[in-house]
Every structure is written in C-alpha cells, then in structure tokens.
N, CA, C and O atoms as a MOPAC input file, in Angstrom:
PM7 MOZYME 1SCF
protein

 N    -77.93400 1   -98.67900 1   100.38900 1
 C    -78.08700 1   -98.75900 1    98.95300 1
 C    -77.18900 1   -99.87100 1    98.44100 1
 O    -76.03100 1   -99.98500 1    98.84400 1
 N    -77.90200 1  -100.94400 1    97.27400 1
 C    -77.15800 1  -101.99100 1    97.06800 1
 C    -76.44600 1  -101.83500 1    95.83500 1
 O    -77.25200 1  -101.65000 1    94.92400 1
 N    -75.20800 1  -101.83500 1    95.42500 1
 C    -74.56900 1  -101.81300 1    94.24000 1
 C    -74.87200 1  -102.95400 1    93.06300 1
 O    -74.22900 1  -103.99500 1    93.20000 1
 N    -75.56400 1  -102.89900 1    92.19100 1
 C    -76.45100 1  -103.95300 1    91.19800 1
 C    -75.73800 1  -104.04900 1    90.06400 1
 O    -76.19400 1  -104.79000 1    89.19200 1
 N    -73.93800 1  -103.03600 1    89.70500 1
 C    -73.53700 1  -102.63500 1    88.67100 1
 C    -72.57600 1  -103.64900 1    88.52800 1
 O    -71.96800 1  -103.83300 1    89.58200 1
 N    -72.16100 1  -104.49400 1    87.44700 1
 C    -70.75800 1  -104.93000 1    87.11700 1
 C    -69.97400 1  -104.30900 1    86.99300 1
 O    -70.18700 1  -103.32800 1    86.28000 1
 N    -68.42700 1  -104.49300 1    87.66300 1
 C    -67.64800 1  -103.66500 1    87.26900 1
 C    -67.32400 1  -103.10400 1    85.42100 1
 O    -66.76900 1  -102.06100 1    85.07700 1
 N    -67.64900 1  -103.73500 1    84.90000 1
 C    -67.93800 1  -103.03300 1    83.24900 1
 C    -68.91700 1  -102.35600 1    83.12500 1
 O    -69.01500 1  -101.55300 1    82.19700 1
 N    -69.58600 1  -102.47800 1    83.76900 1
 C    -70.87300 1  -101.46400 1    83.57600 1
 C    -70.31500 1  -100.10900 1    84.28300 1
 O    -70.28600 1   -98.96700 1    83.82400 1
 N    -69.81500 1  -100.67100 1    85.73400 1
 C    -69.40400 1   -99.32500 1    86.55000 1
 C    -68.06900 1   -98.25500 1    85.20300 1
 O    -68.19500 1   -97.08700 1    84.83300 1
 N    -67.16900 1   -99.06700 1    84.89500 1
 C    -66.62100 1   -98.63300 1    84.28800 1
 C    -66.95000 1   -97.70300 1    83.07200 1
 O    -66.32200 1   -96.75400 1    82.60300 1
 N    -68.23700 1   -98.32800 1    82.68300 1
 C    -68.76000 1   -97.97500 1    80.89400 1
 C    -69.36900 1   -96.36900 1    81.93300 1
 O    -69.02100 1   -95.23500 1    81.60400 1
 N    -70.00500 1   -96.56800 1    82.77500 1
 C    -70.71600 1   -95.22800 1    83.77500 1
 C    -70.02000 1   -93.89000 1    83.53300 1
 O    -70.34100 1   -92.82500 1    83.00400 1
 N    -68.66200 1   -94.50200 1    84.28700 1
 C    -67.65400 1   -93.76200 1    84.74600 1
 C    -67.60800 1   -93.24700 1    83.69200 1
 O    -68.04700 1   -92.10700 1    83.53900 1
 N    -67.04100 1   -93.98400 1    82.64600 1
 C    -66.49400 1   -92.85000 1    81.01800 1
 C    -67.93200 1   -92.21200 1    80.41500 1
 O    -67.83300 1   -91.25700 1    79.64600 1
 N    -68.97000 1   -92.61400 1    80.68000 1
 C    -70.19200 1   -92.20400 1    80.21300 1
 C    -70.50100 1   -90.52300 1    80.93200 1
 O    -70.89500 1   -89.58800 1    80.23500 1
 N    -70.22200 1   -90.40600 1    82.46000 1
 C    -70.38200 1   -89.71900 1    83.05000 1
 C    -69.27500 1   -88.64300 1    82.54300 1
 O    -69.53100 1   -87.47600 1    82.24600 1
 N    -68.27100 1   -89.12500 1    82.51000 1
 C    -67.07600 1   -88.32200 1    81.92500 1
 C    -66.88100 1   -87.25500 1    81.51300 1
 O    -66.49800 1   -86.16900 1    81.94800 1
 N    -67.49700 1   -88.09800 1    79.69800 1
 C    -68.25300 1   -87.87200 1    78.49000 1
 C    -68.96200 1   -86.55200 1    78.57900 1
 O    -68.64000 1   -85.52100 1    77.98800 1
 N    -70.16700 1   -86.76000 1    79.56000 1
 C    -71.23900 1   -85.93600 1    79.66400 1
 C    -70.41200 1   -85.20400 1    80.41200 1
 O    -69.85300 1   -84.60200 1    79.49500 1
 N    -69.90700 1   -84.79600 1    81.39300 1
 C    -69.52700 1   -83.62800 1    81.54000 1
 C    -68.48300 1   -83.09800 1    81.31000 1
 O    -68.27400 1   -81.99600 1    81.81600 1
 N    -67.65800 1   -83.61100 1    80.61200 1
 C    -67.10200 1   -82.74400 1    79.53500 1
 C    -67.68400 1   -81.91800 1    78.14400 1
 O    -67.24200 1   -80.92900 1    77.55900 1
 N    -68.81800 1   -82.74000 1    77.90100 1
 C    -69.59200 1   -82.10100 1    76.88500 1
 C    -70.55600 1   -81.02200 1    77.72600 1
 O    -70.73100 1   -79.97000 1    77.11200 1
 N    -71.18000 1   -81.11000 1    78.97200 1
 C    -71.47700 1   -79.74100 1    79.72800 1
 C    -70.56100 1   -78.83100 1    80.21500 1
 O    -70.96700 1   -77.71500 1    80.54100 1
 N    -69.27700 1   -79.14400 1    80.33000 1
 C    -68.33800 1   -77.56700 1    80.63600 1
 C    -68.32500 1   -77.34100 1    79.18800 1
 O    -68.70400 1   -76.19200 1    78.96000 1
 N    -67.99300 1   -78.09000 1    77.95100 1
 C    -67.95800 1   -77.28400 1    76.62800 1
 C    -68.77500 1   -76.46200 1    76.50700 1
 O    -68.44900 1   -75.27900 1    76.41000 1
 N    -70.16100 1   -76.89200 1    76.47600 1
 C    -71.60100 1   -76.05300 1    76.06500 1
 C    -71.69700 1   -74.19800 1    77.25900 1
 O    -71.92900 1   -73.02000 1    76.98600 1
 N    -71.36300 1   -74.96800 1    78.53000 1
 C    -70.93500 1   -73.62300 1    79.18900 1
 C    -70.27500 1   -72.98700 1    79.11300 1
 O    -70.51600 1   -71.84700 1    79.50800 1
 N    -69.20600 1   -73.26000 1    78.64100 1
 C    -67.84500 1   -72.28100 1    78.12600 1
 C    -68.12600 1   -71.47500 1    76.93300 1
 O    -67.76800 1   -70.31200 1    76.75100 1
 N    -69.01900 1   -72.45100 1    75.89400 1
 C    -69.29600 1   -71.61900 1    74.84200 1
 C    -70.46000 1   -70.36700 1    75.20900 1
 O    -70.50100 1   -69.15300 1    75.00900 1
 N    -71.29400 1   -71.29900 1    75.80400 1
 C    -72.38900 1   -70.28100 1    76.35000 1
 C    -71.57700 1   -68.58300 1    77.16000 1
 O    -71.94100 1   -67.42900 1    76.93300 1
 N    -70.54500 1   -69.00700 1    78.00700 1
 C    -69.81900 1   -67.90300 1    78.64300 1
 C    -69.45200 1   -66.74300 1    77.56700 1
 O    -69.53900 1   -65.53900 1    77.80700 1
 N    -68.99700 1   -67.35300 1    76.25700 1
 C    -68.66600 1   -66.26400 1    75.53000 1
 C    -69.36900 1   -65.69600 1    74.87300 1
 O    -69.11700 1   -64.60400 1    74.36400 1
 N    -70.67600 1   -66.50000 1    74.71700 1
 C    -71.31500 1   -65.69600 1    73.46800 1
 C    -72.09200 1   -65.04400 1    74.40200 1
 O    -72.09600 1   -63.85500 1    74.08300 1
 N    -72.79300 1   -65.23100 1    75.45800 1
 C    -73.21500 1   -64.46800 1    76.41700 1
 C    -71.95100 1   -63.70500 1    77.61200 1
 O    -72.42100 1   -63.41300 1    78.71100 1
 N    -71.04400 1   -63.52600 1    77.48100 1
 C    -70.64500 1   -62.47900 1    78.77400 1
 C    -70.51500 1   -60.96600 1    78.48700 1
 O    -69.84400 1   -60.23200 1    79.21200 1
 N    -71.40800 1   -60.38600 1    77.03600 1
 C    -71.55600 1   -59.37500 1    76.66200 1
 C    -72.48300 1   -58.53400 1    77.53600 1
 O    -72.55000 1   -57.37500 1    77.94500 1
 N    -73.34600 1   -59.97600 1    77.64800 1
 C    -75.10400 1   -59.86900 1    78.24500 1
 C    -75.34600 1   -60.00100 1    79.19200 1
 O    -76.48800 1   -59.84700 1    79.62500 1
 N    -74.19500 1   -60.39400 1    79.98100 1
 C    -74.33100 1   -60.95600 1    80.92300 1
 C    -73.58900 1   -60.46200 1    82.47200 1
 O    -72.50500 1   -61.02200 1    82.63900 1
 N    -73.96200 1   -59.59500 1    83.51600 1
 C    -73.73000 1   -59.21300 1    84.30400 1
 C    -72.81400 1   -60.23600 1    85.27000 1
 O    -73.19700 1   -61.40300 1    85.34800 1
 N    -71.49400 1   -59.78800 1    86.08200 1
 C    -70.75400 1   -60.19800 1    87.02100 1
 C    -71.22600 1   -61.06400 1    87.71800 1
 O    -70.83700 1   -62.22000 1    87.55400 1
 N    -72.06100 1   -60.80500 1    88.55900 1
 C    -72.94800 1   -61.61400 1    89.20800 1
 C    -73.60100 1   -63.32300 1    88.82100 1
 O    -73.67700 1   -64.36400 1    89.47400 1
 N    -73.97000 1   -62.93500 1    87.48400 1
 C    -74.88600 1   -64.07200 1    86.86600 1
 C    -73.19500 1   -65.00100 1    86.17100 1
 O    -73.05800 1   -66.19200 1    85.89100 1
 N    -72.41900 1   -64.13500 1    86.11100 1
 C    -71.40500 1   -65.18500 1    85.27500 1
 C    -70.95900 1   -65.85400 1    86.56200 1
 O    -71.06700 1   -67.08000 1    86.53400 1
 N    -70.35400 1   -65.19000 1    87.98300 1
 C    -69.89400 1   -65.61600 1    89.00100 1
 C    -71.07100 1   -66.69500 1    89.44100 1
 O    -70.66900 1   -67.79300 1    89.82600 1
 N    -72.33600 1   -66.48200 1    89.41300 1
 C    -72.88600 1   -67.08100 1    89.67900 1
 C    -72.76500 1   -68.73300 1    89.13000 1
 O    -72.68900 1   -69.76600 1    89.79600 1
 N    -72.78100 1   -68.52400 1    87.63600 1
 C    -72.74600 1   -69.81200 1    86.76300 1
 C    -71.09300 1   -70.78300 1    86.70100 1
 O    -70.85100 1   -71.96300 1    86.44800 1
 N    -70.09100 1   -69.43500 1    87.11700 1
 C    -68.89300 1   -70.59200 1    87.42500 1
 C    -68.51700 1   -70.84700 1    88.77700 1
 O    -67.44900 1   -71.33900 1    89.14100 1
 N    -69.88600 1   -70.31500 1    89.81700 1
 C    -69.87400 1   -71.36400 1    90.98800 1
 C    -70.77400 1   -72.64600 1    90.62100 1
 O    -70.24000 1   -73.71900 1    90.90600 1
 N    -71.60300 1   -72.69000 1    90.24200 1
 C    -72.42000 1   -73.89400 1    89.69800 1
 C    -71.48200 1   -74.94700 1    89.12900 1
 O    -71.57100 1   -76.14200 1    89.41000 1
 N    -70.43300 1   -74.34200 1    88.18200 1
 C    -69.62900 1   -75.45100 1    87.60300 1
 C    -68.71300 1   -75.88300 1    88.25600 1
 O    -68.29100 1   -77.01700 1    88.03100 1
 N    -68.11300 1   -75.00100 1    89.34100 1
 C    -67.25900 1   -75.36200 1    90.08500 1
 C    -68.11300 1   -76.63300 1    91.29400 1
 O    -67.48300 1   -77.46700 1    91.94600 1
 N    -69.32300 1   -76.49400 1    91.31600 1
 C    -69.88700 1   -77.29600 1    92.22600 1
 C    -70.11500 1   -78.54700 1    91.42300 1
 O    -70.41900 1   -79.45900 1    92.19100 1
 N    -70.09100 1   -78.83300 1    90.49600 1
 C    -70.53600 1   -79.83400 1    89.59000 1
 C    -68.62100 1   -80.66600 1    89.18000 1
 O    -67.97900 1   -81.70800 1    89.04700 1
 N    -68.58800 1   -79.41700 1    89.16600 1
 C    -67.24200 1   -80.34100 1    89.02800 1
 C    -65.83200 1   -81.19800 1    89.98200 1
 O    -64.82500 1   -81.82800 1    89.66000 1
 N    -66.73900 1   -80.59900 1    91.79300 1
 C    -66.40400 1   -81.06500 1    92.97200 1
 C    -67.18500 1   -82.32800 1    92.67500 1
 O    -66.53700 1   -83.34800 1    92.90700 1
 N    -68.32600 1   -82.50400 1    92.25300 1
 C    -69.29300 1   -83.86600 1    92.48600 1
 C    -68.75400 1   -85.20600 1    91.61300 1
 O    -68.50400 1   -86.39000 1    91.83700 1
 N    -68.73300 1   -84.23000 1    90.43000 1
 C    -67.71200 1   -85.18400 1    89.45700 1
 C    -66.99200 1   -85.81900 1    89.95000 1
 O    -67.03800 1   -87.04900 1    89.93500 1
 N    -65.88900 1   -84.93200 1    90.68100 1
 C    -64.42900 1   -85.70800 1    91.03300 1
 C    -64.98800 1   -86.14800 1    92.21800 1
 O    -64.04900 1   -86.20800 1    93.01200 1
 N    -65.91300 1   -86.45500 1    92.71600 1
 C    -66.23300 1   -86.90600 1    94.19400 1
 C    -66.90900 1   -88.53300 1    93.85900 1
 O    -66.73800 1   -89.61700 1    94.41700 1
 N    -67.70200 1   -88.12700 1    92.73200 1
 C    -68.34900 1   -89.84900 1    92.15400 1
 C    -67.25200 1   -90.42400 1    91.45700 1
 O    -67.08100 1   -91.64200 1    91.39600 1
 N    -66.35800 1   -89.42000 1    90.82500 1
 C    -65.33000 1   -90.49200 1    90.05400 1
 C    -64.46600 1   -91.52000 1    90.68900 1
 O    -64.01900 1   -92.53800 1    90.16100 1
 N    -64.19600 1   -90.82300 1    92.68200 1
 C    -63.43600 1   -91.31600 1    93.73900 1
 C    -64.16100 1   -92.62800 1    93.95400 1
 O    -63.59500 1   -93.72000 1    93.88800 1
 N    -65.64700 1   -92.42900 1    94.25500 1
 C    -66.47900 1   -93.70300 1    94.55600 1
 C    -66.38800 1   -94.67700 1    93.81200 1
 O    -66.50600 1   -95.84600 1    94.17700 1
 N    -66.10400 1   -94.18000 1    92.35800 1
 C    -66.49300 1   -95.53100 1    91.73000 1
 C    -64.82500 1   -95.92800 1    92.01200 1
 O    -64.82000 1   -96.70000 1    92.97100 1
 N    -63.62700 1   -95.71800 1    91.60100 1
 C    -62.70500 1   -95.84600 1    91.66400 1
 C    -62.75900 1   -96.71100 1    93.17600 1
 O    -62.07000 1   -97.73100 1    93.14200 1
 N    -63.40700 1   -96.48200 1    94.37100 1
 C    -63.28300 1   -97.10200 1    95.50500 1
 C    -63.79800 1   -98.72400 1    95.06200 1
 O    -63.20200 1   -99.79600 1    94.96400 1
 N    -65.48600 1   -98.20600 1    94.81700 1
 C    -66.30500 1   -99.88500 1    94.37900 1
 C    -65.25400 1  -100.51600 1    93.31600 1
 O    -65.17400 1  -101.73200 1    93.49100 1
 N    -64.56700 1  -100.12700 1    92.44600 1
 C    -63.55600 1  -100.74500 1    91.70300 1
 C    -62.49600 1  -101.78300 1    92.78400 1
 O    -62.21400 1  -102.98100 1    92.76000 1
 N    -62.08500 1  -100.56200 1    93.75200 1
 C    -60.70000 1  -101.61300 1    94.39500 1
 C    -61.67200 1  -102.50400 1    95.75800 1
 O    -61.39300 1  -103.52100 1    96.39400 1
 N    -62.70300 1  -101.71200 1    95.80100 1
 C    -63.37000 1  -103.12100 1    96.92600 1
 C    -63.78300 1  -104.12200 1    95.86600 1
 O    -63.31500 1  -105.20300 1    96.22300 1
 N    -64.20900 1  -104.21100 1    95.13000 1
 C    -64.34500 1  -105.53600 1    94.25900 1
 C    -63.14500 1  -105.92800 1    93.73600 1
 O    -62.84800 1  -107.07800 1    94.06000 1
 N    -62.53400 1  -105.49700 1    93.19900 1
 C    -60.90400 1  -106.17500 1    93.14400 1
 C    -60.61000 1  -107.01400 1    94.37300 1
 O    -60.41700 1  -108.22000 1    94.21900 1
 N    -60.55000 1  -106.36500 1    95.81600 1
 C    -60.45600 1  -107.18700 1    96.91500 1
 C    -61.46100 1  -108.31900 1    96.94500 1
 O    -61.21800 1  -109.50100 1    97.18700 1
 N    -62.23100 1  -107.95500 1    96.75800 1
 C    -63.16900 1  -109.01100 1    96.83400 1
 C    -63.21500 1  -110.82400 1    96.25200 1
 O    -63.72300 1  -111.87800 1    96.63500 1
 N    -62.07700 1  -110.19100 1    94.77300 1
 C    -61.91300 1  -110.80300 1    93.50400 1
 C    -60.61400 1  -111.52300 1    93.89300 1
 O    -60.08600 1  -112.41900 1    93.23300 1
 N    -60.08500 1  -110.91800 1    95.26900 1
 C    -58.72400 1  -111.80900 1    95.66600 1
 C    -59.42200 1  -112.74400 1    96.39700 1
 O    -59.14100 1  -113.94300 1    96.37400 1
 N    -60.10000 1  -112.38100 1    96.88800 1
 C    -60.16500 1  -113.37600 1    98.60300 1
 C    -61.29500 1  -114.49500 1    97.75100 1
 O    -61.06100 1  -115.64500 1    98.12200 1
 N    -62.20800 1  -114.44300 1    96.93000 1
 C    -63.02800 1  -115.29500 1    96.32100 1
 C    -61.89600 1  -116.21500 1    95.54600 1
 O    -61.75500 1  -117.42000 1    95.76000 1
 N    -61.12800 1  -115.45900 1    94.62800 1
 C    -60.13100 1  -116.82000 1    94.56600 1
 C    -59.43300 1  -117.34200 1    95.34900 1
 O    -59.48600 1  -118.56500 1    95.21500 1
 N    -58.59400 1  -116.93400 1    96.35000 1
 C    -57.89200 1  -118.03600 1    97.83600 1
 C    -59.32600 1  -118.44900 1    98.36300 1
 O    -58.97800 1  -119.35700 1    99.11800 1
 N    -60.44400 1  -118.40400 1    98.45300 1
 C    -61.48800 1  -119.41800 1    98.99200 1
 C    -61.54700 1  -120.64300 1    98.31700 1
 O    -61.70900 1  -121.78100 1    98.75900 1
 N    -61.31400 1  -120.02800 1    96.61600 1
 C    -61.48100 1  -121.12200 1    95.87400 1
 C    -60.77000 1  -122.52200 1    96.29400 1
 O    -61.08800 1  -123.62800 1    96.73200 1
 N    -59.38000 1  -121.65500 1    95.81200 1
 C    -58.18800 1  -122.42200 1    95.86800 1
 C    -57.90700 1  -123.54800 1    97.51300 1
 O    -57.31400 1  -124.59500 1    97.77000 1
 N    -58.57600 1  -122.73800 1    98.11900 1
 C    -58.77800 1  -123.35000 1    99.33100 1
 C    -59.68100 1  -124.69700 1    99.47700 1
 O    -59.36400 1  -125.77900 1    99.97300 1
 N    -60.79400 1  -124.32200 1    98.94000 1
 C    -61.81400 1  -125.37200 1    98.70800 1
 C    -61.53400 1  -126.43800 1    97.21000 1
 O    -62.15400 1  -127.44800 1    96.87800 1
 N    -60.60900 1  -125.89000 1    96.66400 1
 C    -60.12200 1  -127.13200 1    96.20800 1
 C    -59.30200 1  -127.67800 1    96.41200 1
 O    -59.07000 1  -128.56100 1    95.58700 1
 N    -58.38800 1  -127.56000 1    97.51800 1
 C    -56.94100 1  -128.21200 1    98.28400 1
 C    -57.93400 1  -128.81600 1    99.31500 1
 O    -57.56600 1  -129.76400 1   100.00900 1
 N    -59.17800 1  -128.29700 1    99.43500 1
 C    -59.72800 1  -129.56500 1   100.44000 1
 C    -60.37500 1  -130.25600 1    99.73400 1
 O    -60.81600 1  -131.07400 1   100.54100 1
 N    -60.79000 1  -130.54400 1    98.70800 1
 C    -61.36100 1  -131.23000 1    97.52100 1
 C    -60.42800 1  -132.34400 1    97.84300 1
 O    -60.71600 1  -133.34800 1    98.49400 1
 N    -59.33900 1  -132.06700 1    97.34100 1
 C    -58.18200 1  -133.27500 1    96.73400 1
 C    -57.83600 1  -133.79300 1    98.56600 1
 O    -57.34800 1  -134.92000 1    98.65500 1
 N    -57.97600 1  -133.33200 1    99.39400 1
 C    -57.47000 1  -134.13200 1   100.49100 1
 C    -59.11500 1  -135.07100 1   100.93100 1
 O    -59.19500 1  -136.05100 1   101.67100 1
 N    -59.88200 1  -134.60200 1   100.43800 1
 C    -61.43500 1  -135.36200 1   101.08300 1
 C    -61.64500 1  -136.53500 1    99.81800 1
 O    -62.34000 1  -137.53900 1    99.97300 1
 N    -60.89900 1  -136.20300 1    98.52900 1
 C    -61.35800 1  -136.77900 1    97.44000 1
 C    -61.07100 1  -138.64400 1    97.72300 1
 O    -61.77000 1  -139.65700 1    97.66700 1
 N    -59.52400 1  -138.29200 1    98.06200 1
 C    -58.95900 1  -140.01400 1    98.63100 1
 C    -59.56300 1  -140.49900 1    99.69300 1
 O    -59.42900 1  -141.70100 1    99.92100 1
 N    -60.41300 1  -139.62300 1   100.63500 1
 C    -60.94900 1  -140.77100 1   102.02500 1
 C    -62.53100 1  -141.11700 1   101.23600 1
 O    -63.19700 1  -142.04700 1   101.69000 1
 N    -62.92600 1  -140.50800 1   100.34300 1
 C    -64.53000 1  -140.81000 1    99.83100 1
 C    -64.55900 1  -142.30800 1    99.00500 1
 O    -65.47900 1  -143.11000 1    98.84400 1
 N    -62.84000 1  -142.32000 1    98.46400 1
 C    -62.73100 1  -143.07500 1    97.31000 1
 C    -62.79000 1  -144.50600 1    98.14200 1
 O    -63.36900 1  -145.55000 1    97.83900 1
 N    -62.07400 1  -144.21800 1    99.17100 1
 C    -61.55700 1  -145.31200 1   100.35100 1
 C    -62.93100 1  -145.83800 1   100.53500 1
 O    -63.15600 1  -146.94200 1   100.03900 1
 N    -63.89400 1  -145.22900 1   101.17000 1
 C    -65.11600 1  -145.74400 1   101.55900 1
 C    -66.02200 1  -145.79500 1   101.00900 1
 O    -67.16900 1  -145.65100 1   101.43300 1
 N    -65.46900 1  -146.13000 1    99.38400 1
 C    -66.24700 1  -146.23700 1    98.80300 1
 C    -66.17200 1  -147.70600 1    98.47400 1
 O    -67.13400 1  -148.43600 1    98.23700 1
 N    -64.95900 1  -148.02300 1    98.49200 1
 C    -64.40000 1  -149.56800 1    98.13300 1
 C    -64.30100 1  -150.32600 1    99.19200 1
 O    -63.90500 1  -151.48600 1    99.08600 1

C-alpha cells in the first residue's frame, strides 16, 4: 500500500480521527447512562469491550501515523545532505565547464 498523504494532510487525519473519536466515546458514554437502566450486564460489558477495541486501534493508527511522520522527517534529512551534496559538486564542476568553455 502506497502512502499518497502529505505530511499536513497526515497530520489534519490524525486530529480529524481524534476528533471523531472522541466525539464517539462521548455519544457512548452518554448512551451508557441513559440506557444502563435497560440495559443488561452482558450488553453493557459487551459495548465497553467494543470501545475498548476501538480504542486499542486508535492508539495503534495514531502510532503509524506518528511512525510515517518520523520516516518522512528522515527522509527530509537525507534529501537535504543529497542536496547540499549536489551542490558542493555543482561549484567544483562549475570552474572546469567555465574552463572549457574558453
């Protein structure tokens, strides 16, 4: 699978994803109270294993992106020392072109 995201985009994701599930444990939490009248042991245990599973995934995509973050950071080093490289050979090729040129 190819990563197609800018890191601002990955970033805008990340807080987007956030967002959203913080606004789904709210809605479940509220849901817990106004339903745990109605609502049998089972079906509640049931629903805060669901969140507990959702909220392993969370912190499991939040790790990934946090990873694609520091591999593109690396990435963002070594593309500049290439640079910098290819322009310290710039300036040493620049004087023999000039030479044979005259």
């Amino acid at each position: 699978m190819g990563i197609s995201l800018e890191m601002g985009e990955i970033e805008e994701y990340s807080e987007s994803l956030r967002r959203s599930f913080d606004k789904l444990s709210g809605a479940l939490a509220a849901r817990f109270e106004i339903s745990s009248q109605n609502s049998t042991n089972s079906q509640l245990s049931e629903l805060l294993s669901k969140v507990d599973e959702l909220s392993a995934r969370n912190a499991e995509l939040e790790q990934e992106l946090l990873n694609l973050k520091a591999t593109c950071d690396e990435w963002k080093v070594t593309c500049s020392e290439l640079i910098a490289k290819l322009d310290a050979s710039i300036e040493v090729i620049r004087p023999i072109l000039e030479l044979e040129k005259n």
